[in-house]
C-alpha positions in Angstrom: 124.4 65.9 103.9 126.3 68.7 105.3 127.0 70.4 102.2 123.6 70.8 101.3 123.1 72.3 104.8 126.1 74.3 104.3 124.8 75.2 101.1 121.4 76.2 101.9 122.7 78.5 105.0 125.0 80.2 102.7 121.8 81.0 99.9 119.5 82.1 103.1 121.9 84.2 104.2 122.4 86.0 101.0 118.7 86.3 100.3 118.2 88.1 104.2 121.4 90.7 103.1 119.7 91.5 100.0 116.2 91.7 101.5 117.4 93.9 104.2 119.7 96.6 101.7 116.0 97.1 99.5 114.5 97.9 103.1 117.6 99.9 104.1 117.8 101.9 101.1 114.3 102.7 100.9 112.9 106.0 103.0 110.2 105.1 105.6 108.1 108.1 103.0 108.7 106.2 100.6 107.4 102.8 102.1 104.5 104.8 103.5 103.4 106.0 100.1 103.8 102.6 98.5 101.7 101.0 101.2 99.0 103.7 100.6 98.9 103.5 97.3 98.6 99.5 97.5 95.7 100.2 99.9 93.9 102.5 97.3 94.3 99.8 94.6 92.8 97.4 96.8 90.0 99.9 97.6 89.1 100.8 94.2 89.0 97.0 93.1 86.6 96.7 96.6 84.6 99.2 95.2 84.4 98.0 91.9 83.5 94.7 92.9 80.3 96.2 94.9 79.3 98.3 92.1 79.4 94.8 89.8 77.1 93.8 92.6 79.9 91.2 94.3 79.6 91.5 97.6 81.5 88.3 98.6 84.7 88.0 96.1 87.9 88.9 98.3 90.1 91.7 97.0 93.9 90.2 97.3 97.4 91.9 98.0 98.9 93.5 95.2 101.7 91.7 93.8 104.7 94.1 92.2 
C-alpha cells in the first residue's frame, strides 16, 4: 500500500516539473498568441455554424 502511494507521488511529481518547464520556457507573447489564435478557431467554427443555420451546437476548446 505504501509503495503504490510512494509510487504515484513520485509520477505526480514528475508530471508538475514537466508541466511547469513547457510553461517556463514558453514567452508570455507567445502564450498570448496561441490563446488568440485558439480563440479565432473557435470563432470561425461559431461562425460557421450560424451560417449552416446551427444556432444551438456548442463550439469546444481546441485540442493540440
Amino acid at each position: 500500500m505504501k509503495t503504490n502511494f510512494f509510487i504515484a507521488t513520485i509520477l505526480l511529481g514528475i508530471v508538475i516539473l514537466l508541466s511547469s518547464a513547457v510553461f517556463i520556457s514558453q514567452s508570455p507573447q507567445e502564450a498570448f498568441l496561441e490563446k488568440s489564435a485558439e480563440l479565432v478557431i473557435r470563432q470561425i467554427g461559431d461562425e460557421v455554424l450560424r451560417y449552416a443555420g446551427d444556432s444551438t451546437s456548442r463550439v469546444l476548446v481546441v485540442n493540440k
